[in-house]
C-alpha positions in Angstrom: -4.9 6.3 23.6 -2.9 6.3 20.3 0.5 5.0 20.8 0.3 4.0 24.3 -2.5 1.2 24.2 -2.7 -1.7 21.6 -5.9 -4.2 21.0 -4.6 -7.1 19.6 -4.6 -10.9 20.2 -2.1 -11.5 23.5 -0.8 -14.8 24.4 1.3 -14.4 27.7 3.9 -17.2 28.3 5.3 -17.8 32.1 8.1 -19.9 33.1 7.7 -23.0 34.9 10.2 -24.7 37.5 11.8 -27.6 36.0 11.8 -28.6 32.8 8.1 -28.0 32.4 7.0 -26.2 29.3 6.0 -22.5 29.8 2.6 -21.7 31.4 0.4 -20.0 28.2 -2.9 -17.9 28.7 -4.2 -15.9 25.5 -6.3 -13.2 25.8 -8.0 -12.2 22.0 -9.4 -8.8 21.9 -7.1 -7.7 24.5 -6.0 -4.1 25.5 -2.1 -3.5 25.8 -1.5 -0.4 27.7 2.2 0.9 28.2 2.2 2.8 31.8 4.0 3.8 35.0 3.9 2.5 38.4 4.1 4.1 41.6 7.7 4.2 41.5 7.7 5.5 38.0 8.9 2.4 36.3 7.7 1.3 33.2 4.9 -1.1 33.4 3.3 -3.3 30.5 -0.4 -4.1 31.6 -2.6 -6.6 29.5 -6.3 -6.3 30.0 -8.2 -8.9 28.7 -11.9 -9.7 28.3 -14.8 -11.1 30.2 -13.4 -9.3 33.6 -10.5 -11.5 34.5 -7.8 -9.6 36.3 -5.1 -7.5 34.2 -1.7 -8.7 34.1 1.2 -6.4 34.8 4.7 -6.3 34.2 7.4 -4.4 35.4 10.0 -3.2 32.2 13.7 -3.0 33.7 15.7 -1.9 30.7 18.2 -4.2 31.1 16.4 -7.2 31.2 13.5 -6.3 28.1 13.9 -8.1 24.6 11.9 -7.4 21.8 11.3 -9.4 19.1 10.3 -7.3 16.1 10.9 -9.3 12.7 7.3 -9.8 12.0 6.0 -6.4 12.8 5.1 -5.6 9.4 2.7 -8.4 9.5 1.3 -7.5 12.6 3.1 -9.6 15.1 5.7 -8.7 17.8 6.8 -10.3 21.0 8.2 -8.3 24.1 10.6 -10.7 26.8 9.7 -8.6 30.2 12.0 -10.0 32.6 14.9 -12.1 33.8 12.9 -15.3 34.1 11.7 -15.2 30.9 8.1 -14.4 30.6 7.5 -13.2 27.2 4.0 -11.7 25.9 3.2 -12.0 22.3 1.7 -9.4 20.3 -0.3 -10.6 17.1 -3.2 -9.6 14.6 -1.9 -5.9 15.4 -2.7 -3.1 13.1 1.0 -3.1 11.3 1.3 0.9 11.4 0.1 1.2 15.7 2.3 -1.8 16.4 5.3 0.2 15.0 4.5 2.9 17.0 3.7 1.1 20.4 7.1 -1.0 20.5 8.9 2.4 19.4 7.3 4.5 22.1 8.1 1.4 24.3 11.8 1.0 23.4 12.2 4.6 24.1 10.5 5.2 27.5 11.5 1.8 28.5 16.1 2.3 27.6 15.5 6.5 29.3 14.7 4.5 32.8 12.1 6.5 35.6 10.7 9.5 34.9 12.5 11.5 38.2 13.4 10.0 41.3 10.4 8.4 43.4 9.7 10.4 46.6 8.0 9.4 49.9 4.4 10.6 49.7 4.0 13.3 52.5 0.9 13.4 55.4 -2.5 13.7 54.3 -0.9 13.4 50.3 -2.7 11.1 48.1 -0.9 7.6 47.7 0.4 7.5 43.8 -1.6 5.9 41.4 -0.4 1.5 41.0 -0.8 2.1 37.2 -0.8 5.3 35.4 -1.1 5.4 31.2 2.5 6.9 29.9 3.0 9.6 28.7 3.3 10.1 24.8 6.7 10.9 22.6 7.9 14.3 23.3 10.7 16.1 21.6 13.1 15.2 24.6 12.5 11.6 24.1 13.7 11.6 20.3 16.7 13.3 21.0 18.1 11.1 23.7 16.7 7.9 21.7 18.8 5.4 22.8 20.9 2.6 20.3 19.8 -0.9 21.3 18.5 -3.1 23.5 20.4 -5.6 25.4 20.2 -9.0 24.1 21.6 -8.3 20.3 17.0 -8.8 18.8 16.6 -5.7 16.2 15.2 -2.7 18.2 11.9 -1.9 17.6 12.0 1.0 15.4 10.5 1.2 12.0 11.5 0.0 8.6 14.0 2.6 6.5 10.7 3.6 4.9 9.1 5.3 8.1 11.9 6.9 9.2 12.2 8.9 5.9 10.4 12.2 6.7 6.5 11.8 7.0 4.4 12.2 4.5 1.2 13.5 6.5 -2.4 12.9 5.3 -4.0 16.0 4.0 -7.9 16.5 5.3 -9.8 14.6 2.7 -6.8 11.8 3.3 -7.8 11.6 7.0 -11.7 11.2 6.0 -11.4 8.5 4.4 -9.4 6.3 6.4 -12.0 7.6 9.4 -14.5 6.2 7.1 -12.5 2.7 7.1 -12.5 3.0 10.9 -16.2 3.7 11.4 -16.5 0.1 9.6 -18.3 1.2 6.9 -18.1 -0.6 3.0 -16.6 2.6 1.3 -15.2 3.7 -2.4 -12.7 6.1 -2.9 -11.4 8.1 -5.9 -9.9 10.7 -7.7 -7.6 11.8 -10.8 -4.1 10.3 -11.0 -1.7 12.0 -8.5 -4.2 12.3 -5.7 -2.3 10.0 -3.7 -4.8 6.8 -3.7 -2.1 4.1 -3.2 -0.3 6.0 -0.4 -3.8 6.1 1.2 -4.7 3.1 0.5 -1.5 1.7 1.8 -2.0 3.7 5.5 -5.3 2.1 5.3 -3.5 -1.4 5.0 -1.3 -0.5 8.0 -4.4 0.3 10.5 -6.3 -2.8 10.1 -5.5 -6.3 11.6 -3.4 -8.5 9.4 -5.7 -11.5 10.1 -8.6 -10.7 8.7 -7.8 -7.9 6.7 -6.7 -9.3 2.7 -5.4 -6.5 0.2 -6.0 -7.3 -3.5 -5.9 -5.5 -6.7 -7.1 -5.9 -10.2 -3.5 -6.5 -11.2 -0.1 -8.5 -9.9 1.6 -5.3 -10.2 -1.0 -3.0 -8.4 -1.2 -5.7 -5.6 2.4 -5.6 -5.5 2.4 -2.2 -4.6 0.0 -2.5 -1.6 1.7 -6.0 -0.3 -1.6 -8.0 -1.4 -2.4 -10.3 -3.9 -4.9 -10.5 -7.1 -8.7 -9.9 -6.9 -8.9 -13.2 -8.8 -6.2 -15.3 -6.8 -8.6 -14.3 -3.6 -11.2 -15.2 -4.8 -10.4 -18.7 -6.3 -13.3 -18.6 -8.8 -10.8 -18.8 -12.0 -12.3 -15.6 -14.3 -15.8 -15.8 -12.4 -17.9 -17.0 -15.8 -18.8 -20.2 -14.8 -22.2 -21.1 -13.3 -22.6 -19.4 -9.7 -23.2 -22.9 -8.6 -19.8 -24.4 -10.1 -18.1 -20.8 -9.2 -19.6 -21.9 -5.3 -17.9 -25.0 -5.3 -14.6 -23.6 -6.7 -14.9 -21.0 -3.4 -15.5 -24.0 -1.0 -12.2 -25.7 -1.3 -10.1 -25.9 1.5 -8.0 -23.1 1.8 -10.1 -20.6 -0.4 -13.2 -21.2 1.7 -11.0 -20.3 4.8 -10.2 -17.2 3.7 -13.3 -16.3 2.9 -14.6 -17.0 5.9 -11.7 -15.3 8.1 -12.0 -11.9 5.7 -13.3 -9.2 7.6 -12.3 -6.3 5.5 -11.4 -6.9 1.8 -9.4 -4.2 -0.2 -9.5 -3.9 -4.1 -7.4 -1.4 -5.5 -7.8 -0.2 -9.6 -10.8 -1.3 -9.3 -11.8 0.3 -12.7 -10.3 -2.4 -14.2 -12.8 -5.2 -12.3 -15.6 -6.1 -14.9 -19.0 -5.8 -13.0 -20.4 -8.8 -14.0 -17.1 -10.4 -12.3 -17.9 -8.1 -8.8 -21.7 -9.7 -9.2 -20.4 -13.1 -8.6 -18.0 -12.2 -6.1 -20.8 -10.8 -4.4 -23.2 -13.9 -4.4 -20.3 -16.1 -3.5 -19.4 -14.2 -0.7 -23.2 -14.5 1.3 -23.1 -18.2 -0.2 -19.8 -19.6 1.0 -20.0 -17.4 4.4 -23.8 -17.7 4.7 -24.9 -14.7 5.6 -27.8 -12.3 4.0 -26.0 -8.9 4.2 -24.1 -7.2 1.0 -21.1 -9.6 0.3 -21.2 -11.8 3.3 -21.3 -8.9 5.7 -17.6 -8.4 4.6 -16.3 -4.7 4.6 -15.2 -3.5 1.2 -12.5 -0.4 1.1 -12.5 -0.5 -3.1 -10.3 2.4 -4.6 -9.5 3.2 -8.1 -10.5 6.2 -10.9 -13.1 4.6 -13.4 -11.7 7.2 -15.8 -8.1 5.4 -16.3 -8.0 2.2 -17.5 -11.6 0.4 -18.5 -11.4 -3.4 -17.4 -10.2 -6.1 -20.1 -12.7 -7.3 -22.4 -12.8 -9.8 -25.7 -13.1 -7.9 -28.9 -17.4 -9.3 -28.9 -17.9 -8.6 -24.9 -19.2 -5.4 -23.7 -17.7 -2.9 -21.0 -19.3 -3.2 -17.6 -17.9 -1.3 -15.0 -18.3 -2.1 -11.5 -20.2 0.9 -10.6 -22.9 -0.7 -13.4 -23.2 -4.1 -11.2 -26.2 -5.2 -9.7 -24.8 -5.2 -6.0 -22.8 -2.4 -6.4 -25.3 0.1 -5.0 -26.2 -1.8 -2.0 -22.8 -2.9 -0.9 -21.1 0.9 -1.1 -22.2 2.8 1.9 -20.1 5.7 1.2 -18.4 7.5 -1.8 -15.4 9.6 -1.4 -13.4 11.7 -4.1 -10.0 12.9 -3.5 -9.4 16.0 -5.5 -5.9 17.6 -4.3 -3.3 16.6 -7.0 0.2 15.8 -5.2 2.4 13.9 -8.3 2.3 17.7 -9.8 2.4 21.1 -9.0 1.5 23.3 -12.0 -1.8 24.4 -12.0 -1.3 24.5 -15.9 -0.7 21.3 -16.3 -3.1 20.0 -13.6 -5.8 21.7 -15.5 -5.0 20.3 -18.9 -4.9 17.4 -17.3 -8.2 17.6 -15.8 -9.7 18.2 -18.8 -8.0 15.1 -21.1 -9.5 12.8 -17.8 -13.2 13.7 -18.9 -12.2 13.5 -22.5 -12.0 17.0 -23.4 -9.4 18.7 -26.0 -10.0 21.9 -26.6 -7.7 23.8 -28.8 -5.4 25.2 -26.0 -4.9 21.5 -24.5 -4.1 20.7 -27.9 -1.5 24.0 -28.4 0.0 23.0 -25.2 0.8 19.2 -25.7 1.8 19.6 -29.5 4.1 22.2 -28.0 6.0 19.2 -25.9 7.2 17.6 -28.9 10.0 20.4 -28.8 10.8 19.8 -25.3 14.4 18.6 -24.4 14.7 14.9 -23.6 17.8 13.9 -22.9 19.2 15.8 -19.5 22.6 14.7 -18.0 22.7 11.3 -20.4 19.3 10.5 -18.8 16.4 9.9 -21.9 13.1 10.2 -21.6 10.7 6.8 -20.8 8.3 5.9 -24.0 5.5 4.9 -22.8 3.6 2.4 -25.1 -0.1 1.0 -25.7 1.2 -2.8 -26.6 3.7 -4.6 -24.5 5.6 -6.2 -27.4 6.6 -2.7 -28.2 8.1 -2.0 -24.4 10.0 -5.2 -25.2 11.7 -5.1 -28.4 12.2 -1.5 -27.7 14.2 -2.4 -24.7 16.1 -4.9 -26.2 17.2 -3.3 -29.1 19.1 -0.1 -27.2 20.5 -2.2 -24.8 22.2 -4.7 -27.5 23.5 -1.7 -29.5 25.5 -0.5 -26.2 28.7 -1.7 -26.4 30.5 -3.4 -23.1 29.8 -6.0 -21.3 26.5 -7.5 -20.5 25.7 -7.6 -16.1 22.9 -10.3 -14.9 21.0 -10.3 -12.1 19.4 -13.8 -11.6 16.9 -13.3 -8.9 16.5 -15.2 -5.7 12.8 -16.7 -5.4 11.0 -18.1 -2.4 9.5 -20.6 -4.5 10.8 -21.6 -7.7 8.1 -23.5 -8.7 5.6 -20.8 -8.6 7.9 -18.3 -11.0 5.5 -17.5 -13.1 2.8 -15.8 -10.6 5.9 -14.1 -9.1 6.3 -13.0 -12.2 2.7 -11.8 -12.4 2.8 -10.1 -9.1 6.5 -8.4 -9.2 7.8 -5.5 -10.9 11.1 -7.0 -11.7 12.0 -9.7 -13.7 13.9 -12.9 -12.7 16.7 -11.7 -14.7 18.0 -8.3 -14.9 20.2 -7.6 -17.5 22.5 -3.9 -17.4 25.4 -2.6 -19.4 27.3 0.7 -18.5 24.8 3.9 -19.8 21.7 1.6 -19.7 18.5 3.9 -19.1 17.1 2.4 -16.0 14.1 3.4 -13.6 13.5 1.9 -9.5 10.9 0.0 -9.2 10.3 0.5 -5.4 10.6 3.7 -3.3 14.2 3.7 -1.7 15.0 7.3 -0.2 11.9 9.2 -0.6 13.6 12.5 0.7 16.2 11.9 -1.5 13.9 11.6 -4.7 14.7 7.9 -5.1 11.3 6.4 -5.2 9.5 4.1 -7.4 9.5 5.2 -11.0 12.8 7.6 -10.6 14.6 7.4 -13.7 18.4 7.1 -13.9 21.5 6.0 -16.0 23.9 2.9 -15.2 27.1 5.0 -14.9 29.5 1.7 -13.9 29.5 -1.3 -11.5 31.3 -2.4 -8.7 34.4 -4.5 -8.4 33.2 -6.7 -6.1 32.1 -10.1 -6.8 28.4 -9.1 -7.3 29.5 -6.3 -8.9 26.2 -4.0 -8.3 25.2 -1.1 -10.8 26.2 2.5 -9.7 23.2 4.5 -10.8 23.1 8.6 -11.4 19.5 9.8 -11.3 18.0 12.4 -12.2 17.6 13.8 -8.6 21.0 14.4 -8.8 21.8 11.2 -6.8 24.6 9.0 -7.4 24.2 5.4 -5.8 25.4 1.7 -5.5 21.7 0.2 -6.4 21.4 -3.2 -3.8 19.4 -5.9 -3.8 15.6 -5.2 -2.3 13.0 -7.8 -1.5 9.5 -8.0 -2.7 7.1 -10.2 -0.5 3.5 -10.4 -1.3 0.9 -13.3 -0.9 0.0 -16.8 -3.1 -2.0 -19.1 -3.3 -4.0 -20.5 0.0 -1.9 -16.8 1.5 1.2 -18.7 1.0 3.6 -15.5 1.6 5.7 -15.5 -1.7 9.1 -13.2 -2.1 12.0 -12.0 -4.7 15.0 -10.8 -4.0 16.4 -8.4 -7.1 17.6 -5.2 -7.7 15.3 -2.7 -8.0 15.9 -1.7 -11.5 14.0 -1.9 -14.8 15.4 -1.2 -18.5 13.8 2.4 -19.1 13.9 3.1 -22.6 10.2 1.6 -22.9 7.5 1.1 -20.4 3.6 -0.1 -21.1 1.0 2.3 -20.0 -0.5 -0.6 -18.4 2.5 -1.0 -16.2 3.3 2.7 -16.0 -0.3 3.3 -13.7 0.7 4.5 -10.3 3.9 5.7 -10.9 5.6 9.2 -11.1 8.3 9.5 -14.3 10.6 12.0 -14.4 10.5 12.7 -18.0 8.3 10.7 -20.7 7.9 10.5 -24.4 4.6 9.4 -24.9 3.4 8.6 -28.7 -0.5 8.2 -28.6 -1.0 6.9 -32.3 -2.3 3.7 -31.2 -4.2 4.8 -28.1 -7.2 1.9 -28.3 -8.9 2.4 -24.9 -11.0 5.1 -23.3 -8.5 6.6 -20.6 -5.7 5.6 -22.0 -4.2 9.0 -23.1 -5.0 10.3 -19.5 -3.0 7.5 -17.7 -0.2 8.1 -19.6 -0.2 11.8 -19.4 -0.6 11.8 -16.0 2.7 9.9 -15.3 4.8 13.0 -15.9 5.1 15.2 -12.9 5.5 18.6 -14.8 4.6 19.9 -18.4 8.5 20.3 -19.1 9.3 16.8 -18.8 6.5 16.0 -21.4 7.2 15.2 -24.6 3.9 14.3 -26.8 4.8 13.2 -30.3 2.4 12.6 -33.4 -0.4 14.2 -31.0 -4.3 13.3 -32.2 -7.1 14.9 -30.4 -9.3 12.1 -31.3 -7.6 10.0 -28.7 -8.6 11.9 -26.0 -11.3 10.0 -24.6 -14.0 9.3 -21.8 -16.5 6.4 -21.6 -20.1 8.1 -21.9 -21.2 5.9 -19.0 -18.4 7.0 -16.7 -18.8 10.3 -17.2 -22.7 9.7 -16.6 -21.6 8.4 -13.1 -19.3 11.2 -12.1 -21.9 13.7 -13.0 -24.4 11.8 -10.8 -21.6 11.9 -7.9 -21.4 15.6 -8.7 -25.0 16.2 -8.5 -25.3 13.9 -5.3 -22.9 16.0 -3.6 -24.5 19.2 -4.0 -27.6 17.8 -2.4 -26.0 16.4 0.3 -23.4 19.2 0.9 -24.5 19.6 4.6 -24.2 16.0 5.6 -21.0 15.2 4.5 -19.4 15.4 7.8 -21.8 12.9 9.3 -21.0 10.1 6.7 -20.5 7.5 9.8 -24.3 7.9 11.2 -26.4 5.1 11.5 -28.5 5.2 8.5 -27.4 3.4 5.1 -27.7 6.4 2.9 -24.9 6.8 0.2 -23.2 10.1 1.1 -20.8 11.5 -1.9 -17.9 13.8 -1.1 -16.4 14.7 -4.5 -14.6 17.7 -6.3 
């Protein structure tokens, strides 16, 4: 029923005679099925609960609205007729609700399906409500402008109508998993496609009790949430469990706790264990309840081979895969092992074997070799990436004063401008953008995917318009030339106070932190690994180039090519897991509570 019905929360508003306000009946847990009558008309039906009669309305084209601002959070509303009755559509699953109003919008403006005909003798009466048909071929090409009444159409965002990216097999598994309601972990080397997973798997749950966080601003950026830490509201977790209880019982925090149904952490290699301990016991505290973590599903994702999480010099490493609870809150463990960011089986290999910390001698050969590459191509340089931040920044600043011309800035435009500095934590643009003409830039959000402008794309400022904003022209290395706009980031503050920045999508490029680099896809890097000071390190930065060609390794050391014992421990268990349960990994969603693996 894909496409065609809907269970979400419905609140059904009639008009009253007089001035009287609107009679309102809501329905939670309610079925929205799109249909046809006997005549062949249109019909939206809304079956609730607890047997109470459906509630059907007729869809004339002319006389439907649809409201569909709010659709990315989940929330729609559809005006049905000239009196005004208007039934509201929230906690959807963002992804079905985009493609229930489209499917509506376009059977709804193509009319009846074929002229109604009087039912001959002995001939079955037709059916009072029959479930629509789904989107054929026919249906996209006569698709229709917009509906009467001026409201934005219901189609989707620029981004979905970009050519689809499909789930491959293993994708589909997991996010199966999500839907069987199980607490699941997912993994897999860099380029597997984790965050576009994750992101689907963001877009099939409802918004309302469904809170996406990540061990970073930046990493929650990408996946619209907001920080492990900021949902958690137990500051950095060390405090006593009863004093971290009490910090999780304020008003606000406590509420989400309690309204949480599924909790995402993405990078979740870079969540100390002891920290996903307390979590734990706050969770059954706060919400009282005796099951793993309040009875709250987790959908954790990240590679425990990348980046370890952030410890004081005296502190030791724990992972999470080392806490106490993190056995009995994981029901199933998932590996994704098809490498999409690139394409050469050379190069995937090499990198396979830098992600478990080997350098042999022909890994070695091959990235000492990249210090000869070329790494300039059509005025575009390649991006250093760096192990400190300070570097990125005086880097940056220092090529962009020695270009002569005039200097461009971009203030940004805040929702809040009191909270600027946890924008500042969560967005991947600055306040302030500053550009001058042949400034190496990179996007910092996926713009054109079919076009090759998506997030990490790297690109020269090649002039600016005349116009009083006077917006960068771009050329990237795609071979696109474009007028770069302004592009809005939203994402969620304190108490789930929705936050947002309006900027322009750019970042200086001469320098980037490996820290900041981790999800992205770069076009052509320089990478020196001289100060590498962290397990993993070398791979995540490595693994930001899409092809061996637009590597360039300088001053390479083998010795910094490595793999935390313990982590490699664990994926060798996974491994050895997985070959004793080879036959039951397409029964993961049974009713026991065994851990089933599925990994490369």
């Amino acid at each position: 029923m894909e496409d065609v019905g809907l269970r979400c929360t419905v609140a059904v508003e009639q008009p009253l005679p007089g001035a009287q306000a609107p009679r309102r009946r809501v329905m939670r847990g309610a079925l929205v099925l799109l249909g046809r009558n006997e005549l062949r008309r249109p019909v939206l039906r809304v079956v609730g609960g607890g047997g109470a009669p459906a509630l059907s309305f007729a869809l004339a084209g002319d006389a439907v609205r649809l409201f569909t601002r709010f659709a990315g959070e989940g929330r729609a509303a559809v005006r049905v007729g000239p009196g005004g009755a208007q039934v509201l559509l929230s906690d959807c699953p963002p992804d079905a609700l985009r493609r229930f109003l489209r499917l509506l919008r376009l059977k709804v403006t193509a009319g009846p399906r074929g002229a109604p005909r009087s039912p001959r003798l002995l001939e079955r009466p037709p059916p009072a409500f029959a479930v629509i048909s789904p989107l054929q071929e026919r249906d996209l090409l006569r698709a229709p402008g917009r509906l009467r009444g001026g409201e934005r159409p219901a189609e989707e965002p620029r981004a979905e109508r970009r050519p689809p990216t499909r789930l491959s097999a293993e994708q589909e598994a997991v996010l199966d998993a999500v839907r069987s309601g199980k607490s699941i972990f997912f993994t897999g080397c860099a380029g597997t496609g984790k965050s576009f997973l994750l992101k689907k798997i963001v877009g099939s749950l409802p918004p309302k009790s469904t809170y996406a966080t990540a061990s970073t601003g930046v990493a929650a950026c990408h996946i619209g949430g907001t920080t492990l830490h900021a949902f958690a509201g137990i500051g950095s977790g060390k405090a006593s469990l009863e004093q971290c209880i009490q910090l999780a019982e304020r008003p606000g925090v406590r509420q989400h706790w309690l309204a949480c149904q599924h909790l995402i952490i993405d990078e979740i290699s870079m969540v100390d264990g002891k920290f996903f301990d307390r979590l734990e016991a706050v969770a059954r505290a706060v919400r009282k309840r005796d099951e793993p973590f309040g009875g709250i599903q987790l959908i954790i994702c990240g590679d425990f081979l990348q980046l370890p999480p952030v410890c004081k010099a005296n502190e030791e490493t724990k992972f999470c895969f080392q806490a106490k609870s993190w056995r009995k809150c994981i029901h199933i463990n998932m590996e994704l092992t098809e490498v999409r960011r690139q394409t050469d089986k050379t190069f995937v290999s090499l990198l396979s074997a830098v992600r478990l910390g080997r350098c042999t001698e022909e890994v070695t050969r091959q990235l000492m070799q990249t210090a000869a590459n070329r790494s300039e191509r059509d005025g575009i340089l390649a991006t250093r990436l760096c192990t400190h931040k300070d570097d990125v920044e005086i880097t940056n600043e220092r090529r962009l004063q020695q270009l002569s011309g005039e200097v461009h800035t971009f203030e940004a435009l805040d929702s809040d401008p009191m909270l600027v500095k946890l924008i500042d934590a969560q967005c991947p643009v600055g306040g302030r953008v500053e550009l001058k003409l042949g400034a190496q830039v990179m996007l910092a959000k996926n713009l054109d995917v079919s076009q090759g402008l998506v997030n990490g794309a790297r690109g020269v400022v090649v002039g600016f318009e005349s116009e009083q904003k006077g917006l960068p022209k771009v050329r990237f290395l795609c071979g696109v030339t474009q007028v770069i706009k302004m592009e809005k980031w939203v994402f969620k503050g304190p108490s789930g106070v929705h936050l947002s920045r309006q900027q322009l999508p750019l970042k200086l490029a001469w320098a980037i932190s490996i820290h900041k680099s981790q999800g992205m896809s770069l076009d052509c890097v320089e990478i020196s690994l001289s100060r590498v000071f962290e397990s993993g390190q070398a791979y995540v930065a490595l693994s930001r180039a899409r092809s061996l060609a637009g590597l360039r390794v300088l001053d390479f050391d083998p010795k910094v090519v490595r793999a935390d014992p313990s982590v490699l421990q664990f994926y060798r268990q996974l491994r050895h897991h997985q070959l004793l349960t080879q036959d039951s990994l397409h029964t993961h969603s049974g009713a026991d509570e065994k851990e089933n693996w599925k990994c490369s």
